[in-house]
LOKOLFI-520705 format. One line per 4 residues: number of its first residue (from 1); their letters; for each residue x, z, y of N, C-alpha, C. Coordinates in steps of 0.02 Angstrom, whole numbers, plus 50000, padded with zeros to 5 digits. Each point is the difference from the previous one (the first is absolute). Layout:
% residues N
NUM = A = X/Z/Y/X/Z/Y/X/Z/Y; ...
% end
This chain:
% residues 392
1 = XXXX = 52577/46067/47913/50003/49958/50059/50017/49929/49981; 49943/49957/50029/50032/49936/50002/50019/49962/50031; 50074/49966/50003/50014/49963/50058/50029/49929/49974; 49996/49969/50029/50001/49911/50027/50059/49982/50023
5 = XXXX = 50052/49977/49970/50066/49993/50052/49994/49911/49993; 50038/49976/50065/49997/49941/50001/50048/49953/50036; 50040/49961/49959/50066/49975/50028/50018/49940/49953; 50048/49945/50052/50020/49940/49965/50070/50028/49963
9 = XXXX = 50023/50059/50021/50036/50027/50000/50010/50032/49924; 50038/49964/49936/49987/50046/49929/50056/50058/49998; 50043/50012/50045/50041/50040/49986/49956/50073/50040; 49972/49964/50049/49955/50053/50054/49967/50038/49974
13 = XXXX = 49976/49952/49951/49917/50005/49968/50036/50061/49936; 50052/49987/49994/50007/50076/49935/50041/50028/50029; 50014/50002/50046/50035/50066/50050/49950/50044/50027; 49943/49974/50016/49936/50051/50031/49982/50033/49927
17 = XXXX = 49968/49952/49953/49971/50041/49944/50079/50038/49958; 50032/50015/50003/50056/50039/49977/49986/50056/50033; 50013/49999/50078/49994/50037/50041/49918/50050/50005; 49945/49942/49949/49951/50053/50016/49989/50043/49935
21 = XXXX = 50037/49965/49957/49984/50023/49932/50047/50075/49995; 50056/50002/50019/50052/50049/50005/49974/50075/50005; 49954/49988/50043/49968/50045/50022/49935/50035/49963; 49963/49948/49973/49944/50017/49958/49977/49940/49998
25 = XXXX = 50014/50013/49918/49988/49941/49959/49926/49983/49982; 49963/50033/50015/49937/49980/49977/49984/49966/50091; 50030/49983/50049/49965/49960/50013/49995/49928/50007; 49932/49976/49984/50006/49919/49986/50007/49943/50049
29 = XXXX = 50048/49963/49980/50014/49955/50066/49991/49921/49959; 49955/49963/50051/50006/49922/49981/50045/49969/50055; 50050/49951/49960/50023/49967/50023/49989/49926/50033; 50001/49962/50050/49991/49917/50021/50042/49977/50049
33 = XXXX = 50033/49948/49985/50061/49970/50015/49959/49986/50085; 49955/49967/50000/49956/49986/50050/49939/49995/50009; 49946/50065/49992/49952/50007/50005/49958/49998/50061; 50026/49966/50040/49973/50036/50080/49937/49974/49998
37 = XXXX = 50006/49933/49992/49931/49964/50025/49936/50007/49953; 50020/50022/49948/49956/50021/49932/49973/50090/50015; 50048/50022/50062/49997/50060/49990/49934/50043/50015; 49947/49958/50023/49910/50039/50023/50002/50001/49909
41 = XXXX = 49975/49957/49969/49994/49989/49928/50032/50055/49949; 50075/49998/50007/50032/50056/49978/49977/50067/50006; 49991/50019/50064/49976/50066/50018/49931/50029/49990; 49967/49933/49994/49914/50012/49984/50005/50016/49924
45 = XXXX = 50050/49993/49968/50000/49976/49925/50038/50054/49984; 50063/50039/50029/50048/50059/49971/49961/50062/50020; 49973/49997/50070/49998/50045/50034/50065/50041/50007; 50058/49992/50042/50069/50035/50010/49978/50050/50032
49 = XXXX = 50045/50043/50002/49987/50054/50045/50068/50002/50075; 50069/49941/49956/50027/49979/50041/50028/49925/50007; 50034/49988/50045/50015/49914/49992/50069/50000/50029; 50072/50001/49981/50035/50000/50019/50031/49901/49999
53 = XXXX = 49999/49968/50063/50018/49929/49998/50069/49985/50038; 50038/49961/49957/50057/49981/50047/49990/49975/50050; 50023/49990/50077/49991/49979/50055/50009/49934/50009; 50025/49950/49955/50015/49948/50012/49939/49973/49979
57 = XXXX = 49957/50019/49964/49925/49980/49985/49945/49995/50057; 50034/50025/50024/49928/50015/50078/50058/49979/50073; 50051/49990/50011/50040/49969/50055/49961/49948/50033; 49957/49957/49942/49997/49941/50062/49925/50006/50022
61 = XXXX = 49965/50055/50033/49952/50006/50050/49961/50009/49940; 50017/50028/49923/49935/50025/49948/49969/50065/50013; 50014/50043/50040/49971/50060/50007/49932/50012/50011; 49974/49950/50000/49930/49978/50001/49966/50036/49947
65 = XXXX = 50035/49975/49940/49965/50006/49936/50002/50087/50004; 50059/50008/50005/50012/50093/49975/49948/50029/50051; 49989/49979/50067/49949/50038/50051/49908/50010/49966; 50012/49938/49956/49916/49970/49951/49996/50072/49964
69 = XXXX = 50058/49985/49962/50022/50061/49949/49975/50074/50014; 50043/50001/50075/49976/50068/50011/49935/50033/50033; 49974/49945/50025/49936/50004/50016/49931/50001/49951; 50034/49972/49939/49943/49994/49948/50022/50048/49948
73 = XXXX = 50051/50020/50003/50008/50071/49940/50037/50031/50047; 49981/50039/50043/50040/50054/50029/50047/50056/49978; 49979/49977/49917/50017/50092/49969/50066/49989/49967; 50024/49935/50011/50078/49961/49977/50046/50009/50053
77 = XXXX = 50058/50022/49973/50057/50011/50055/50048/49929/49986; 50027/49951/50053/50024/49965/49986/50069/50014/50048; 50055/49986/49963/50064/50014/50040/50049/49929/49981; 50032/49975/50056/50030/49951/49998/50071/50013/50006
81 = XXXX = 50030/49967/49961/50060/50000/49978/50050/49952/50039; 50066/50000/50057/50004/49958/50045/50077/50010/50007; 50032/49931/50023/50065/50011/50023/50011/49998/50075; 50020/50047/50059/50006/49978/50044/49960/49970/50057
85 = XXXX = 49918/50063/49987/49948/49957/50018/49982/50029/50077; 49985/49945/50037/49990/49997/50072/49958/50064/50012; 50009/50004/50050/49945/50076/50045/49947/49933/49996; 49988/49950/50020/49948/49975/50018/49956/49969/49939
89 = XXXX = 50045/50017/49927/49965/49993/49925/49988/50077/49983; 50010/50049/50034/49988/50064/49966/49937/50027/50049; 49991/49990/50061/49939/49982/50034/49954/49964/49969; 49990/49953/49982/49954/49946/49975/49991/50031/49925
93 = XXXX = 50042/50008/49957/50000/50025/49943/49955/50080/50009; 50004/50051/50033/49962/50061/50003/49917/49973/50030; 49999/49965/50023/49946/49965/50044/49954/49974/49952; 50006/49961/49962/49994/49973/49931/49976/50062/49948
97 = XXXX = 50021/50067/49984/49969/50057/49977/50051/50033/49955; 50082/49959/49992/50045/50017/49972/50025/50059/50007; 50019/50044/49931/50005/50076/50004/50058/50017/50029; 50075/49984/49960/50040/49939/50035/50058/49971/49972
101 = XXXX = 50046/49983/50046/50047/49950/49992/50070/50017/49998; 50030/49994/49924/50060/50039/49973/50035/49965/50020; 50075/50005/50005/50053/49939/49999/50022/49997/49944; 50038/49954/50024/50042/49961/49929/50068/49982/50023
105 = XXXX = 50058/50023/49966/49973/49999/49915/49979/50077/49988; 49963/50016/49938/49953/50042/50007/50031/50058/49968; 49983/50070/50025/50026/50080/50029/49951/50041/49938; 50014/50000/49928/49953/50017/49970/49953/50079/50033
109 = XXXX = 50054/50025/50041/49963/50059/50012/49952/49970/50057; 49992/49965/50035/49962/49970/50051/49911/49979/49974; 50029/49951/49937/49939/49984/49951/49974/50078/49997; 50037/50035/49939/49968/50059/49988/49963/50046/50038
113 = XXXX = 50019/49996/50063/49954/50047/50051/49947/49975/50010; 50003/49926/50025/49937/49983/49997/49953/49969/49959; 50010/50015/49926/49953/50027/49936/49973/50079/49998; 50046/50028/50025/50011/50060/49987/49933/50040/50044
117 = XXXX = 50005/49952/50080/49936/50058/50035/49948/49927/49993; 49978/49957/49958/49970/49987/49955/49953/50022/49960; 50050/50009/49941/49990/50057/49959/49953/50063/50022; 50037/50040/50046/49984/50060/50047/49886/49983/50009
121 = XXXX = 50011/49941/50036/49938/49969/50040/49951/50001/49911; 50018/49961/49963/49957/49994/49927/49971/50069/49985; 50038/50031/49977/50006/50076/49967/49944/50043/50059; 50031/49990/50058/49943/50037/50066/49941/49983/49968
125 = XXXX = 49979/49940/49991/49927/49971/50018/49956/50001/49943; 50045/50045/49938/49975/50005/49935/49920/50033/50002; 49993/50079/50047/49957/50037/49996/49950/49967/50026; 50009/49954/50038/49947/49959/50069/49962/49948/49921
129 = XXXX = 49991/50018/49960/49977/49931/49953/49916/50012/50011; 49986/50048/50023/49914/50016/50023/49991/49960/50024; 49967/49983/50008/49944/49953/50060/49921/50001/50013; 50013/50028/50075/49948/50030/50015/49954/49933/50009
133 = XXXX = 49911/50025/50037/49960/49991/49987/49966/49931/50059; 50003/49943/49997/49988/49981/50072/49930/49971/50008; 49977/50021/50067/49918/50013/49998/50022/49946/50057; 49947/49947/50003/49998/49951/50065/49924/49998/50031
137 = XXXX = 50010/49999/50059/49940/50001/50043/49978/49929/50029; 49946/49959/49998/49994/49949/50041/49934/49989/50008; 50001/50007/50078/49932/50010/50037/49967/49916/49995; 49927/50003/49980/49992/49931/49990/49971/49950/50047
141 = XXXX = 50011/50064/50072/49987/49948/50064/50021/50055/50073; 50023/49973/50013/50035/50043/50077/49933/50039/50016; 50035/50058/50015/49966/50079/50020/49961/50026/49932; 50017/49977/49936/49983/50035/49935/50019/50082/50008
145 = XXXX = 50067/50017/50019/50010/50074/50001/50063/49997/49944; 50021/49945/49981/50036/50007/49946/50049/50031/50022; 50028/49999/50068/50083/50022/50021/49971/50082/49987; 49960/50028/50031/49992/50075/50000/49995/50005/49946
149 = XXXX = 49980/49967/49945/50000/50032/49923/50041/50031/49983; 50025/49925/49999/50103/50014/49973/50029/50044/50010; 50002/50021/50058/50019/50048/50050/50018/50067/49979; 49922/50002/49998/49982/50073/49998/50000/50040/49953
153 = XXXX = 49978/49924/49921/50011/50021/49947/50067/50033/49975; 50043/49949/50032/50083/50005/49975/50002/50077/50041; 49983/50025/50057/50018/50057/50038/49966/50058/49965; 49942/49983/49960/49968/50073/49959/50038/50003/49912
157 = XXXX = 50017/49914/49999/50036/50002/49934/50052/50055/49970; 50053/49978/50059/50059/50062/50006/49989/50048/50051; 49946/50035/50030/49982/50067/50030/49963/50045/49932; 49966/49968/49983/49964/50031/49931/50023/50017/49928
161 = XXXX = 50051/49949/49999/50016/49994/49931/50084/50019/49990; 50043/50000/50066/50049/49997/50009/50034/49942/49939; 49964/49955/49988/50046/49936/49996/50014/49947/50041; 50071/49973/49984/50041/49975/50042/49956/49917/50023
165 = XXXX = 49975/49988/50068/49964/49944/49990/50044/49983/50061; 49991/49910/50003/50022/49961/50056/49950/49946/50020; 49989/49981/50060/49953/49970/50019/50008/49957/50019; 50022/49924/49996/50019/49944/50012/49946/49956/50056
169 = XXXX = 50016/49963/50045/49961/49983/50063/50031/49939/49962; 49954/49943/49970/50024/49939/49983/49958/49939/50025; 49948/50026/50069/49955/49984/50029/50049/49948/50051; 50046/49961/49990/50036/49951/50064/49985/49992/50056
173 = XXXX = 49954/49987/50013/49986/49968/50066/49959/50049/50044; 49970/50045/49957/49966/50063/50060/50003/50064/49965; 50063/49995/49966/49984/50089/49976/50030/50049/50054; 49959/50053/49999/50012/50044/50007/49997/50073/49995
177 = XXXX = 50008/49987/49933/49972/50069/49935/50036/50078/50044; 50064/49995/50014/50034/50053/50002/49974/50042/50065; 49926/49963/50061/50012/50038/50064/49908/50034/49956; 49976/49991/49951/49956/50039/49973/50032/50062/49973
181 = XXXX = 50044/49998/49983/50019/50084/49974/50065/50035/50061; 50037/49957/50067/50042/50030/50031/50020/49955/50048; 50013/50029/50049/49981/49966/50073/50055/49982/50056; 50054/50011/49946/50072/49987/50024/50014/49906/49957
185 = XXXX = 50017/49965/50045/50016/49916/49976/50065/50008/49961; 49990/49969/49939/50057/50006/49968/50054/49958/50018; 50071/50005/49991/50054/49980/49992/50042/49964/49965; 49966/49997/49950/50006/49938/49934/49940/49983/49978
189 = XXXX = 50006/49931/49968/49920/49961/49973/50018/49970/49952; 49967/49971/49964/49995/49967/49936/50057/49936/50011; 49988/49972/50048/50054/49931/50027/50070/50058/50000; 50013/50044/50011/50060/50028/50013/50040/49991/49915
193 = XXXX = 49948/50034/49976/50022/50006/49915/49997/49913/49978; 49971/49976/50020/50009/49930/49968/50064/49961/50025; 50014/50018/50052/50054/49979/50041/50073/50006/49946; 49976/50066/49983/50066/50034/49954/49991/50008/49911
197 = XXXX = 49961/49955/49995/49977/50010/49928/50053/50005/49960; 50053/49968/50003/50067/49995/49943/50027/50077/50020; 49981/50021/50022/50029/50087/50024/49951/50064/49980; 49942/49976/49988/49964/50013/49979/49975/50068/49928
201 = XXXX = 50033/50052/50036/49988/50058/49937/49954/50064/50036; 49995/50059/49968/49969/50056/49991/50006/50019/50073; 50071/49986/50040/50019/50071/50063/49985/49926/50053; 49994/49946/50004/49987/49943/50034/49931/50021/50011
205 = XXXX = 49958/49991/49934/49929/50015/50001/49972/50044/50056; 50022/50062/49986/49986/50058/50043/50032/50013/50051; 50034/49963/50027/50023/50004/50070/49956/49945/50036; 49958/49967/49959/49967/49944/50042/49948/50031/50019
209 = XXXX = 49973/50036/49963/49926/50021/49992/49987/50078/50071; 49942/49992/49988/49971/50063/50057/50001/50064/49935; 50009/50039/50025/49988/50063/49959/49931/50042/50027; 49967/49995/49975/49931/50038/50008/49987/50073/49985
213 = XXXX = 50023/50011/49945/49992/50050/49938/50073/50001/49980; 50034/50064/49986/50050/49997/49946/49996/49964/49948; 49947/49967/49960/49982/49980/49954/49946/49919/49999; 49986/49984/50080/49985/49966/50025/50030/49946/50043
217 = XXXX = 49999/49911/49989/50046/49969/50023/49956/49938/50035; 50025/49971/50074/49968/49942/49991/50048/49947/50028; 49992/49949/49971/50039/49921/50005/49944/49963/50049; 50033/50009/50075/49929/49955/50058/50019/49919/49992
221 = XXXX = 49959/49966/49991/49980/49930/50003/50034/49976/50060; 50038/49952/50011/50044/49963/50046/49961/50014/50075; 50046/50010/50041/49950/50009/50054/49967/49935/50039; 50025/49914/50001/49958/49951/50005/50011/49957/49952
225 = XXXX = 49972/49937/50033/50003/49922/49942/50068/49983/49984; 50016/50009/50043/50096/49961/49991/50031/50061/49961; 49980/50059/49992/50060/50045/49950/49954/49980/49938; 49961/49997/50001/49947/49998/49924/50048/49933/49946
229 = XXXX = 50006/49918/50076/50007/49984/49940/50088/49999/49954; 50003/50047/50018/50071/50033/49974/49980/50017/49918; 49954/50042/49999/49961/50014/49945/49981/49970/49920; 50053/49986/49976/49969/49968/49933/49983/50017/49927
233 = XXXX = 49971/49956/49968/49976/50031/49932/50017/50031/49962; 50065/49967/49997/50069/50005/49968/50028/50089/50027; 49990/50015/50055/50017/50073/50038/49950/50061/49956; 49942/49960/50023/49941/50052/49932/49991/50018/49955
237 = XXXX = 50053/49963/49939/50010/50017/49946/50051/50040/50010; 50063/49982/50033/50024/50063/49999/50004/50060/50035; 49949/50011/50060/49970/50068/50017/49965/50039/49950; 49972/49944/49971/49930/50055/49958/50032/50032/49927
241 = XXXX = 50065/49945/49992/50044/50022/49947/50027/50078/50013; 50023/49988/50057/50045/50079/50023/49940/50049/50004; 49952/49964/50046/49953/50082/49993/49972/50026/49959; 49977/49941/49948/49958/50055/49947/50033/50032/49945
245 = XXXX = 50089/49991/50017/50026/50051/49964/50022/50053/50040; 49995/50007/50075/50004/50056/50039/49937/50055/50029; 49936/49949/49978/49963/50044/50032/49953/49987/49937; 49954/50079/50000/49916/49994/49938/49972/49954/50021
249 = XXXX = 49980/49964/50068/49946/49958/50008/50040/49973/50062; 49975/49931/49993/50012/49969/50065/49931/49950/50018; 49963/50032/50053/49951/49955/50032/50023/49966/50046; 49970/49939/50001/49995/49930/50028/49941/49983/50044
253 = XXXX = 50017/49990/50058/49940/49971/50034/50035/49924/50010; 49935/49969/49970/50049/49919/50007/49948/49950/50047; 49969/50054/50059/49959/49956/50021/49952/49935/49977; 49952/49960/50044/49952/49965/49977/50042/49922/49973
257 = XXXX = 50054/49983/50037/50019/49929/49979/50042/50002/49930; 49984/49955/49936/50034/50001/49938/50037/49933/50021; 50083/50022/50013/50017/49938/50006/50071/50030/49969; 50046/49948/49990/50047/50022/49953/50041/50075/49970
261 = XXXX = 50001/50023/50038/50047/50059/49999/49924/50073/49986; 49940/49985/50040/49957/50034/49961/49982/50005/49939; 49988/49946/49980/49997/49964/49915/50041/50049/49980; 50065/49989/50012/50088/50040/49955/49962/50061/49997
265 = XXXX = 49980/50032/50052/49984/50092/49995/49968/50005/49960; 49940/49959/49997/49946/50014/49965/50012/49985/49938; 50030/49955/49983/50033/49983/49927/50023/50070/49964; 50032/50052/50044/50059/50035/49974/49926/50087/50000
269 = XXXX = 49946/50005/50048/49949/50046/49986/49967/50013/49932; 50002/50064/49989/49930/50017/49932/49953/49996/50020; 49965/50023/50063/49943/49987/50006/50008/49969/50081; 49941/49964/50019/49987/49966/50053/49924/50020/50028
273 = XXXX = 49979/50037/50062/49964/50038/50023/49976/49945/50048; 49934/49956/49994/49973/49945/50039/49941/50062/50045; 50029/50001/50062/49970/50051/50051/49946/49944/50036; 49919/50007/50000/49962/49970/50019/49932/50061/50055
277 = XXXX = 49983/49963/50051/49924/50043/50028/49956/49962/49968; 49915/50037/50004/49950/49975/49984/49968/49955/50043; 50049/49935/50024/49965/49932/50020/50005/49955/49956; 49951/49957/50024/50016/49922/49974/50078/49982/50020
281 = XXXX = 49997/49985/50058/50099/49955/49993/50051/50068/49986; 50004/50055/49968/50029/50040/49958/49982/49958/49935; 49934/50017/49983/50002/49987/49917/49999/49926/49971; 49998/49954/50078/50014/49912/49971/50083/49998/50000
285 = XXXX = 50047/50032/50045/50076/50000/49987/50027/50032/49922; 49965/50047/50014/50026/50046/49939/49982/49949/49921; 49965/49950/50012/49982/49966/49926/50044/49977/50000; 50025/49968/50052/50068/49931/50014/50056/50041/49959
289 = XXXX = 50009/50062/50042/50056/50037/49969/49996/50014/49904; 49934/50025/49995/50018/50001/49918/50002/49934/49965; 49975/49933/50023/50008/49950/49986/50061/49974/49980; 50051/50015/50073/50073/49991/50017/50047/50013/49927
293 = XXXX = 49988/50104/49995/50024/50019/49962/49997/49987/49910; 49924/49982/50024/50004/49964/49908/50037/49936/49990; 50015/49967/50055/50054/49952/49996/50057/49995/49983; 50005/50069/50020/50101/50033/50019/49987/50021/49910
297 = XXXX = 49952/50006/49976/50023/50026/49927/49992/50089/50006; 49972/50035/50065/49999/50055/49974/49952/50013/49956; 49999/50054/49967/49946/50043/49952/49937/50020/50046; 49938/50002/49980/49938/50020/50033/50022/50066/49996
301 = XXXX = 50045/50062/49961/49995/50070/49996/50075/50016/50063; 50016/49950/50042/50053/49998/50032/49963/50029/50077; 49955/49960/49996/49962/49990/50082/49944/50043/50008; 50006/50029/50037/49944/50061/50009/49969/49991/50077
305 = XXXX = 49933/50013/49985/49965/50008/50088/49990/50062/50014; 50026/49980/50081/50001/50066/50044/49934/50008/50048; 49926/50016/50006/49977/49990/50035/49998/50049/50063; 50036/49978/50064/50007/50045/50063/49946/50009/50044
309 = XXXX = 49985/50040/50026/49943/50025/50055/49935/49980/49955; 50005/50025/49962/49934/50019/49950/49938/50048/50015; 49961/49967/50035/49945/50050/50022/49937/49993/49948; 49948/50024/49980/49962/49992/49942/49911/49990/50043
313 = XXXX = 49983/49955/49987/49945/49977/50053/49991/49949/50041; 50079/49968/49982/50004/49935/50052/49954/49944/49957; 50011/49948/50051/49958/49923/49987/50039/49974/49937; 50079/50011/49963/50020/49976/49963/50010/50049/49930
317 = XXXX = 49969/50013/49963/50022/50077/49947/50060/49980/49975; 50023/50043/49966/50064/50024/49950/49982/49939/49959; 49938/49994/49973/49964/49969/49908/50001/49938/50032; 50003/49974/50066/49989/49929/50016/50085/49966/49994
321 = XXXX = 50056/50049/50045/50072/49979/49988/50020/49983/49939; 49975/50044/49962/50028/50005/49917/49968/49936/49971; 49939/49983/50018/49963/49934/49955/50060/49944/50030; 49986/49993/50061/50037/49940/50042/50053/50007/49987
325 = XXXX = 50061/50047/49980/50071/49997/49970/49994/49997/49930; 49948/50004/49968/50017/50010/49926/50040/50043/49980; 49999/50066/50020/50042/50054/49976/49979/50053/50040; 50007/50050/49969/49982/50056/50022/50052/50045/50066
329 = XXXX = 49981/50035/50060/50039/50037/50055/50045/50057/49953; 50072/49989/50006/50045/50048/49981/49970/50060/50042; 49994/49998/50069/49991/50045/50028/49993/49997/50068; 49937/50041/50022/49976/50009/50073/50029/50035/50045
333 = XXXX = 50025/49973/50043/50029/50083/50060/49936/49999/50072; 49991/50049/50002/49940/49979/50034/50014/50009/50096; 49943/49991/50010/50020/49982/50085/50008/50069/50046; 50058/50014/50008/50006/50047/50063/50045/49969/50063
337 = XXXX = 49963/49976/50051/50034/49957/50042/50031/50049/50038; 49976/50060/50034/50038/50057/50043/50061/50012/49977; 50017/50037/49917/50062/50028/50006/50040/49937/49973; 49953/49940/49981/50062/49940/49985/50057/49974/50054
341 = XXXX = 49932/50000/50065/50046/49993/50061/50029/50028/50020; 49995/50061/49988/50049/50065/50029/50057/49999/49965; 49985/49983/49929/50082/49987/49977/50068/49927/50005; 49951/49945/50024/50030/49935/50011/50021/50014/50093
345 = XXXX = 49957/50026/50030/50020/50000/50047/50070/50051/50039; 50013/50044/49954/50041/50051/49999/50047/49976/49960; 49989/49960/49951/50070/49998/49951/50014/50057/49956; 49950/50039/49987/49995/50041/49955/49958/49990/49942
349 = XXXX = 50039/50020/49925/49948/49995/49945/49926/50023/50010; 49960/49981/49990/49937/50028/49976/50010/50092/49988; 50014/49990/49952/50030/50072/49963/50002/50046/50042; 50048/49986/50041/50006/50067/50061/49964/49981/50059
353 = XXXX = 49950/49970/50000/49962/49979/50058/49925/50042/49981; 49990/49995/49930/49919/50026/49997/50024/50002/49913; 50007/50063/50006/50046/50012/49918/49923/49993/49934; 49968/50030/50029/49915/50007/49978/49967/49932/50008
357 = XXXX = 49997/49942/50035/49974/49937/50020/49965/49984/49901; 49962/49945/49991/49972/49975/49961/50053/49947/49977; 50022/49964/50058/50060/49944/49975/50056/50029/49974; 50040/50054/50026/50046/50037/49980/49995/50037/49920
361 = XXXX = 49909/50012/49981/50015/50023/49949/49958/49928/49953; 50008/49934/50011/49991/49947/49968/50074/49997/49975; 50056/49997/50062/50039/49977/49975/50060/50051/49968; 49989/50072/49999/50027/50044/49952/49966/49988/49932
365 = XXXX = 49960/49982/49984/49957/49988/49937/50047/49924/49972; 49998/49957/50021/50038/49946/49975/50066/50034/50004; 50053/50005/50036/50054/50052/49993/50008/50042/49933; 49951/50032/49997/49994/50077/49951/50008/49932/49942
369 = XXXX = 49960/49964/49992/49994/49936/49932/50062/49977/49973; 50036/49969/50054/50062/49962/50010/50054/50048/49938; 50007/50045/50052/50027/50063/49981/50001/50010/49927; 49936/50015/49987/49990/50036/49934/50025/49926/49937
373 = XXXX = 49959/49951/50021/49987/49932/49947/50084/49966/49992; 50062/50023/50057/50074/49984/49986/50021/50060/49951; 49976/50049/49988/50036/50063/49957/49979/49970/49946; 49950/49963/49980/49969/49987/49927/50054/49962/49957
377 = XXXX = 50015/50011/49932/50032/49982/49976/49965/49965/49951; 49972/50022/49957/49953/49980/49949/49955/49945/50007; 49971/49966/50055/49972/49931/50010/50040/49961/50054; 50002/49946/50011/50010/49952/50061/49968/50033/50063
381 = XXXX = 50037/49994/50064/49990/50029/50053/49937/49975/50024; 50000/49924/50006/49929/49966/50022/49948/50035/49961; 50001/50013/49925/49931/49994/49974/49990/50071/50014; 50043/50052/50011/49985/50076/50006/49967/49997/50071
385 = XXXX = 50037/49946/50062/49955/50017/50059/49917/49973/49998; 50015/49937/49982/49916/49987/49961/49962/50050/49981; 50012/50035/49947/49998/50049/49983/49967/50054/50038; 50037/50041/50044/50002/50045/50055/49943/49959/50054
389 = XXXX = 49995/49932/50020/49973/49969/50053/49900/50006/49983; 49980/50013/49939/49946/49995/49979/49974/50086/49998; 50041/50043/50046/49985/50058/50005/49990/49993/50075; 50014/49958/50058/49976/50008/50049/49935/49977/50008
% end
């Protein structure tokens, strides 16, 4: 464990590290008489796992900085060290993301406890070092079908495979991923968890989320404009941090607009699923989009096409999309408008709507892939689904 102590204080400053060493000596502590204002730099540069600061460092309205702190490395516990400190500095101080606030002069057993369930929190999160698989959906023009993808995919993902998937609604301004698989309005939303990001762990997670499946989770997209812009980039890194060591896969529907906080998701996806129909203003958006993404620096083996309501005979072929994208269709789901509607309109998966349907067994086939191409050990996950994708 590494921790950060920080005080003008030199008698302070080897009374804490005495106090932490006593205990177990292997853990490493840097010392700074006054690091505060250096302290983004410091932390980008040690990576602590804690920050213990004397209080007289942050008294005069600095809590600013430590709130930066905890908002941009969440996974740091910072506890302030204080003489005599107001209810209305221990308010402001927890508010700020502080784990918390010891007195002084200082109670070595006080320190020690709170290293101690610390400690406890590190050691927990050892087995969580997996990280599952995150698939992002983005439809490349309103009514693509991309939300039912996501959906349905994530709902046959963990019905089929019984792995643990979560389905993230990162669609802001009009998602509403979660009334495609269940028809009860949820109770927490993505703004809820962002609200509480410095609080932000495993049993937070899943008390936010809808439970679908024992094994099935979904995080609903803010319910209007004003909770959305609660929502930041900075929040996305650390959602997608927690989930893809809690769940095998986490799909993303990040809706049609790429604007900051979409970018973040998509940054953090293995693969990115560009869901298009066989029109012209489908396949003139969808260029913009791979255009976009070769911008962002993704990989061409990152971005895959989805082509939806695929009928074979229309005015536009399969061989015409593929010339005009320069890349070949990951994959067709083809057009069944009856039981599609029967399942959007019900709020029921596909799956249990028309278990036999053609779309249902498009999207157990990508599923069955997913599945199989994360067990592979022996090649890179991308190039095994590549791989697997030249068998449909």
């Amino acid at each position: 464990m590494k921790i950060i102590v920080i005080s003008p204080n030199k008698v302070l400053r080897e009374e804490i590290v005495h106090s932490l060493k006593s205990v177990d000596a292997t853990r490493y502590s840097l010392v700074f008489d006054d690091g505060l204002n250096d302290l983004g730099h410091i932390t980008e540069g040690q990576h602590p796992d804690m920050i213990i600061i004397d209080g007289l460092c942050v008294e005069s309205g600095r809590l600013s900085i430590l709130e930066h702190i905890c908002l941009r490395y969440p996974d740091v516990s910072i506890i302030i060290l204080s003489e005599n400190a107001s209810s209305e500095f221990l308010m402001a101080a927890m508010r700020s993301g502080v784990k918390d606030v010891l007195s002084l002069p200082l109670q070595a057993g006080d320190l020690q406890a709170s290293v101690d369930r610390l400690d406890i929190k590190l050691k927990q999160a050892i087995p969580n070092h997996k990280k599952g698989k995150v698939i992002a959906f983005v439809g490349s023009k309103g009514g693509s079908g991309a939300t039912f993808l996501a959906c349905n995919l994530a709902y046959i993902l963990a019905e089929t495979s019984k792995a643990k998937v979560a389905l993230l609604d990162l669609n802001l301004q009009f998602g509403d991923a979660v009334l495609f698989v269940n028809d009860h309005v949820p109770s927490n939303t993505l703004a809820d968890v962002a609200k509480n990001i410095r609080r932000l762990d495993a049993s937070l997670l899943t008390s936010s989320m809808v439970n679908i499946l024992p094994n099935f989770s979904v995080l609903a997209a803010p319910e209007d404009a004003e909770s959305a812009q609660d929502v930041k980039p900075e929040h996305i890194d650390a959602l997608l941090k927690l989930t893809t060591s809690q769940y095998d896969f986490v799909v993303m529907d990040i809706g049609r607009t790429l604007n900051a906080t979409g970018v973040k998701a998509l940054d953090h996806a293995d693969i990115i699923f560009i869901v298009l129909q066989e029109t012209l203003p489908f396949i003139r958006d969808s260029k913009r989009l791979l255009h976009a993404f070769h911008s962002l620096g993704y990989a061409k083996e990152k971005v895959k096409i989805v082509l939806n309501r695929h009928e074979k005979g229309g005015d536009i072929r399969l061989t015409d999309v593929e010339i005009a994208l320069g890349m070949k269709v990951f994959k067709t789901i083809p057009n069944s408008y009856q039981a599609v509607s029967a399942s959007v309109n019900q709020g029921v998966p596909i799956m249990e709507i028309a278990k036999n349907d053609a779309v249902t067994k498009a999207l157990q086939e990508v599923a069955q892939d997913l599945v199989e191409v994360s067990k592979t050990k022996k090649s890179g996950w991308l190039d095994s689904l590549l791989h697997h994708a030249s068998l449909f």
